[in-house]
C-alpha positions in Angstrom: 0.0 0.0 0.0 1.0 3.5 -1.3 1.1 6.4 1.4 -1.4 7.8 -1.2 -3.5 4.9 -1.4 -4.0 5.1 3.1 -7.6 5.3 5.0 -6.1 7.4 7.8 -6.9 10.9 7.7 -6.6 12.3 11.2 -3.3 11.4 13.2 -2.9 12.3 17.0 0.7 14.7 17.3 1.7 16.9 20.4 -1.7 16.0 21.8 -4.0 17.2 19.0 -5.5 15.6 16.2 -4.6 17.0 12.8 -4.4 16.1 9.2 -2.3 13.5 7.9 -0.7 16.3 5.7 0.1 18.6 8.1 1.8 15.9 10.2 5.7 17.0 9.7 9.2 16.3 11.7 12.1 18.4 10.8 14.9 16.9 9.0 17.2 17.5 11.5 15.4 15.9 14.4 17.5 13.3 16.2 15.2 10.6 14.8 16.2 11.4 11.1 20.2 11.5 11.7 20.2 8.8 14.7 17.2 6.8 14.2 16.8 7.4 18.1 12.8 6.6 18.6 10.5 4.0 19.9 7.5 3.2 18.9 4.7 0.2 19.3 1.5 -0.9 17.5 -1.8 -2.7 18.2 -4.4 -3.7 16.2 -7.9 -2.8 16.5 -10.7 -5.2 15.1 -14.4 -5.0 14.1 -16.9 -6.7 16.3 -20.4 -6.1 16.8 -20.3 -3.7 19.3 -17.7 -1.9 17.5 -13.9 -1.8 17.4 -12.0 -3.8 19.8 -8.2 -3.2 20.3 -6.0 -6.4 20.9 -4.1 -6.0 24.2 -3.9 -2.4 24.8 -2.7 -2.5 27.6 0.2 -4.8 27.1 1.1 -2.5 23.9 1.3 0.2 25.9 3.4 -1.1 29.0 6.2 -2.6 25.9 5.3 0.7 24.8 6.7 2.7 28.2 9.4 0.2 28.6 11.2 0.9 25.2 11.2 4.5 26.2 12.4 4.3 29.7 15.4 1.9 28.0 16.2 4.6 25.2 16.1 7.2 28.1 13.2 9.2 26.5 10.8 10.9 28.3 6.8 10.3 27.6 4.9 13.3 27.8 1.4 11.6 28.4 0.6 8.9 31.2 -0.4 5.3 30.0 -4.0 6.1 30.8 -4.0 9.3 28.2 -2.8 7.6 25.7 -5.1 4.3 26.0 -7.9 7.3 25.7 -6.3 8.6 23.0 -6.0 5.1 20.8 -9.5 4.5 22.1 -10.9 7.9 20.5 -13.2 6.7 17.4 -11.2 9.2 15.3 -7.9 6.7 16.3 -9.8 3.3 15.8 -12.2 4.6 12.8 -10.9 2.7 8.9 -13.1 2.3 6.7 -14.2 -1.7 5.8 -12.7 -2.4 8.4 -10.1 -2.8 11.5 -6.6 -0.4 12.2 -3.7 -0.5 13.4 -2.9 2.7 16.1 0.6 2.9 16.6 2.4 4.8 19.2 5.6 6.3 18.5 7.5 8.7 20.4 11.1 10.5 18.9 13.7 12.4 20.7 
């Protein structure tokens, strides 16, 4: 799948979400020139009552864990984020289930 051909139009950066185009690092950021991030995803699936994701919780400990070990500080407690993935606007694809992924850079 193409970046053109995605079903995500809403991503969730600095605590707001905003358009998938107007989602930009800098070039310079340690991430780019050191590949110094972490990052974790889950999968959420359709059921009848609606979307389900797979083991948030244990995402989002593995999650906290790779940060602590990379020495990077998370801005937002496990709980805000598990609110965060569990926002429709996160979960919402259509057809079908997504994947939220969490990913923090220094």
């Amino acid at each position: 799948m193409s970046l053109q051909d995605r079903a995500v139009e809403l991503v969730w950066l600095n605590g707001q979400f905003i358009d998938w185009d107007d989602a930009r690092i800098h070039m310079l950021s340690h991430v780019v020139n050191y590949g110094t991030g972490v990052f974790e995803g889950s999968r959420c699936y359709e059921t009848a009552s609606g979307g389900a994701i797979f083991r948030l919780d244990s995402h989002l400990d593995r999650f906290f864990d790779s940060a602590r070990v990379m020495g990077i500080e998370l801005e937002y407690s496990k709980d805000e984020l598990a609110e965060t993935t569990k926002e429709p606007r996160s979960v919402s694809r259509p057809g079908g289930g997504s994947t939220p992924r969490s990913f923090r850079h220094r």
